[in-house]
C-alpha positions in Angstrom: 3.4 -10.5 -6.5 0.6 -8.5 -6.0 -2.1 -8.4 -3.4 -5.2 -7.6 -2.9 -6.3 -3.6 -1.3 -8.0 -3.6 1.7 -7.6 0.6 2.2 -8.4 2.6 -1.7 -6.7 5.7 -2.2 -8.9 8.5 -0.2 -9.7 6.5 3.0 -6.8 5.3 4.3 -4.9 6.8 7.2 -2.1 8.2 5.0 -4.6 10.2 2.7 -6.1 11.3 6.1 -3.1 12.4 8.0 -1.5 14.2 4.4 -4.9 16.1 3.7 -4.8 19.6 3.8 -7.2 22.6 4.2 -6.8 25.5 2.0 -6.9 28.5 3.9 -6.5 31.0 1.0 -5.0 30.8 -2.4 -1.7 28.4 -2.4 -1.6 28.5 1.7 -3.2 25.2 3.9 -3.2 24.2 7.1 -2.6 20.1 8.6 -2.3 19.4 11.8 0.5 16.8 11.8 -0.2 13.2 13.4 2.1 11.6 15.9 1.6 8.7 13.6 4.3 9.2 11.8 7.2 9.9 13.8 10.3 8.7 14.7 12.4 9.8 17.5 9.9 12.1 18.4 10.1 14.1 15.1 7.7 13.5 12.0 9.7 11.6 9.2 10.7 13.5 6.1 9.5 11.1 3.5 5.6 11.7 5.1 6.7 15.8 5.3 7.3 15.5 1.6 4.2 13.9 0.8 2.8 16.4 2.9 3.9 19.3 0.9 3.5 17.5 -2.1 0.3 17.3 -2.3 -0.1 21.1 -1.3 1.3 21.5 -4.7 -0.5 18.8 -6.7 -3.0 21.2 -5.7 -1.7 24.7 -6.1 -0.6 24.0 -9.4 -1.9 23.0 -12.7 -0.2 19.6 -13.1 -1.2 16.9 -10.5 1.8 14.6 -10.1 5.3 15.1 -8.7 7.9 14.2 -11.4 11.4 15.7 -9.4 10.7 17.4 -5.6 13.9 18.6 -3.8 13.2 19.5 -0.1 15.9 20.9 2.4 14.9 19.5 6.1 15.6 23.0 8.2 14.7 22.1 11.4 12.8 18.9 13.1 9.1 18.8 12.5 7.1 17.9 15.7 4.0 16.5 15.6 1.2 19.3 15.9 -0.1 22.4 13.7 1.5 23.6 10.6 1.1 25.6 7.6 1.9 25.3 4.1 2.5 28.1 1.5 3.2 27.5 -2.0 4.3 29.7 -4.8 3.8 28.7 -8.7 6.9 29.4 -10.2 6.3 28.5 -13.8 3.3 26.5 -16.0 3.7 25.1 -19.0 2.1 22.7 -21.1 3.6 19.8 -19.8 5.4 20.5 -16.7 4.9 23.4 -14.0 7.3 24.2 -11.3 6.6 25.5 -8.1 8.0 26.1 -4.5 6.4 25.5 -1.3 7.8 25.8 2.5 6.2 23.8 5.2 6.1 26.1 8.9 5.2 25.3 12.2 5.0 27.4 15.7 7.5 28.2 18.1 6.9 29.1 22.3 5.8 32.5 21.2 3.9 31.8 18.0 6.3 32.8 15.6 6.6 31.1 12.6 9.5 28.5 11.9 10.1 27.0 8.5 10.6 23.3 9.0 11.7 22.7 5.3 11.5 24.5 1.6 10.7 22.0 -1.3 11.2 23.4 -5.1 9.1 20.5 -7.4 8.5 19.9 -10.6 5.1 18.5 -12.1 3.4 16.7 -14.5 1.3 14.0 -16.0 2.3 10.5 -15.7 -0.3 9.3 -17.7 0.6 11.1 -20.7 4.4 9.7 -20.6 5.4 7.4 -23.8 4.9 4.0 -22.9 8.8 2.8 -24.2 11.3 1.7 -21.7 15.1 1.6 -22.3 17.3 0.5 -19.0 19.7 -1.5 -18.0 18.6 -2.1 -14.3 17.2 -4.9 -12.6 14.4 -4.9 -9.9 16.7 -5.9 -6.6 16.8 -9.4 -5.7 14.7 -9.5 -2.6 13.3 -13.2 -1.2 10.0 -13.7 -1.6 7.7 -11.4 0.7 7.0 -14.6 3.2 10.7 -15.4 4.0 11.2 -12.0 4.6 11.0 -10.1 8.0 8.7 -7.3 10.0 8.9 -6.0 13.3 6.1 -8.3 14.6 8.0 -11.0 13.5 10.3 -10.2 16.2 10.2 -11.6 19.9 11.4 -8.6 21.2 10.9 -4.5 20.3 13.1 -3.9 17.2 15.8 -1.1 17.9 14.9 2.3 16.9 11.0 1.1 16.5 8.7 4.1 16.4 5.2 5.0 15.8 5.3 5.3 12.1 6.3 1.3 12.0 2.6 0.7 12.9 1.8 2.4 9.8 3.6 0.7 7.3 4.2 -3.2 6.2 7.8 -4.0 5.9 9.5 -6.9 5.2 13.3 -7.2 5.4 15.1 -8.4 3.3 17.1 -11.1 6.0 20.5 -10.1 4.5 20.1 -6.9 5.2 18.7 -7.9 8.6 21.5 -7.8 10.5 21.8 -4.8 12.6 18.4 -5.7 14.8 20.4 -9.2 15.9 23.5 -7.4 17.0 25.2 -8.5 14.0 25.6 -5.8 11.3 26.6 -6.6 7.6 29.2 -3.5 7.4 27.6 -3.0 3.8 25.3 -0.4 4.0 22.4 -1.5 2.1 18.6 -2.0 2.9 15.8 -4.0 1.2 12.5 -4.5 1.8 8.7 -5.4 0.8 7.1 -2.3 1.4 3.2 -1.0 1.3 1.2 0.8 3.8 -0.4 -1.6 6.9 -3.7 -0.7 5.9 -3.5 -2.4 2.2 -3.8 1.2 0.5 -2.2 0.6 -2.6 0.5 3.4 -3.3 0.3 6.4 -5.8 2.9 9.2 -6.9 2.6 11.0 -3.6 3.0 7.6 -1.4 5.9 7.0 -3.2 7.4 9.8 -1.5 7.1 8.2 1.6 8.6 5.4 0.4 12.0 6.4 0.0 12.5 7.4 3.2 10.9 4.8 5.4 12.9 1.7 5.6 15.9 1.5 8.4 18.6 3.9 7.7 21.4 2.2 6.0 23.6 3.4 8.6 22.6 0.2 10.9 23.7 -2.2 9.0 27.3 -0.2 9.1 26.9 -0.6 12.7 26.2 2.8 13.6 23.0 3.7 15.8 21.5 6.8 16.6 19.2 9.2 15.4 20.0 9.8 10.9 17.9 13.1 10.2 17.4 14.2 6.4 19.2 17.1 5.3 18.7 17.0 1.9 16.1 14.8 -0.1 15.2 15.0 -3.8 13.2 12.1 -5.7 12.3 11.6 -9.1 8.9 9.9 -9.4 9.2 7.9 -13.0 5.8 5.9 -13.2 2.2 5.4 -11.4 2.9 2.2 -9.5 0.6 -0.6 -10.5 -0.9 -2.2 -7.4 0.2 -4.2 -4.8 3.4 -4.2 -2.8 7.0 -2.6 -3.7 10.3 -3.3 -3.3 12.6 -0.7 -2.1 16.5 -0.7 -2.5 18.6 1.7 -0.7 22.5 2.0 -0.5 25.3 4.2 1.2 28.6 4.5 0.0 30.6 7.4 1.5 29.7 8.3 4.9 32.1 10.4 5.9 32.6 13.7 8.1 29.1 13.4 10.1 27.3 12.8 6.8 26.1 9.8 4.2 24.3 9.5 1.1 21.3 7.2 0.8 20.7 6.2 -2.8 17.0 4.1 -3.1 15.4 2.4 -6.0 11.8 1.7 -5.7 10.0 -1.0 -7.8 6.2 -2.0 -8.5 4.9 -5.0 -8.8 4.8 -5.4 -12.4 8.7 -5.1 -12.4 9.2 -1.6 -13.1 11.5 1.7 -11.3 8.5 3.8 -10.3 10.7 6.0 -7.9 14.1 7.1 -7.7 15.9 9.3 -4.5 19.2 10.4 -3.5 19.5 12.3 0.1 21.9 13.4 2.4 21.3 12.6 5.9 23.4 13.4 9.1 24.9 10.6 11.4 24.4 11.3 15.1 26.0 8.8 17.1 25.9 10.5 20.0 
């Protein structure tokens, strides 16, 4: 079900807000946008696209293909810097490592998270296709739900909603009518509000930017990202995805978020498991 762009790739807010400036060899600056927050501090999924593209840059491959980043300590909106080390090259991958730091009170340094990546091209990937899973059965995108189709502010609503189109899936919808599902899964339409279609480094985002599935277990509160790795499998073909994203075990403090995210021309262009802490305090 694609749609037409109104934003192309380079002059949309998220390619604003995720471009860097290189200060010297594998080190930028970005001053982070309040844009993309929640609860005050910048969502992980736009951090990783941050650092991301840092290294699409620093190293001689341009796309992500597997990016494990450890979330250290709450990024807040404001200056930061980004330093990347090249770890390996070769002729179809090259690995590298990168940590994103901001500023404390005194102007120390404080690494906000450490990402080890692996890149390649995805336009050089065999064209063959052998899987057994299906795209998720989602309604169609007009019976499904945003935030402004609410009456009233959605629970846990923050800046970065603005930024994004989603549409919920209304069985997983639950949680913002009082009236969790107890399952622990979330699906949705997703794109960016300003049409941009998404690339490798969007996808990022889109693991990490739907609801926590921890709502629809009935538990509220704040879920911050400990541990996020995705594997990007395919440039998505325009128009809007479909993201899947299921819990199983939380247990102890902690839960697992599994998400599956599909293009429009019904194929898995993303896949992500992270850990993620339950604060329902």
């Amino acid at each position: 079900m694609a749609q037409a762009s109104q934003a192309t790739i380079g002059d949309s807010e998220f390619d604003r807000d995720t471009a860097l400036v290189r200060r010297s060899e594998g080190v930028y600056d970005i001053d982070l946008s309040t844009g993309w927050t929640i609860f005050n501090a910048v969502n992980g999924g736009f951090l990783l696209a941050v650092v991301g593209r840092a290294l699409g840059d620093a190293l001689p491959h341009a796309d992500p293909f597997s990016i494990s980043a450890h979330y250290l300590t709450a990024s807040q909106p404001g200056p930061a810097v980004v330093r990347t080390d090249v770890v390996r090259t070769g002729r179809t991958l090259s690995t590298g490592q990168a940590s994103l730091f901001q500023y404390d009170d005194r102007g120390q340094e404080v690494e906000r998270l450490r990402v080890l990546a692996s890149y390649g091209d995805l336009d050089a990937l065999p064209d063959e296709v052998h899987t057994s899973v299906k795209p998720p059965a989602i309604p169609p995108i007009e019976q499904c739900f945003g935030p402004e189709d609410s009456p009233a502010p959605v629970p846990a609503s923050s800046p970065i909603t603005d930024r994004l189109m989603i549409k919920l899936d209304p069985s997983t919808l639950g949680w913002a009518l009082g009236q969790p599902s107890g399952k622990g899964e979330m699906r949705a339409w997703l794109g960016l509000a300003d049409g941009r279609d998404a690339d490798p480094f969007s996808l990022l985002l889109a693991v990490d930017a739907l609801p926590p599935t921890a709502f629809e277990l009935g538990l509220k509160g704040w879920v911050p990202t400990v541990e996020l790795t995705v594997h990007v499998r395919s440039r998505p073909a325009p128009g809007p995805l479909r993201v899947s994203i299921t819990t199983r075990n939380p247990a102890g403090g902690f839960l697992e978020e599994d998400a599956e995210v599909w293009d429009s021309a019904d194929r898995l262009v993303a896949q992500s498991r992270q850990l993620a802490r339950v604060w329902t305090g």
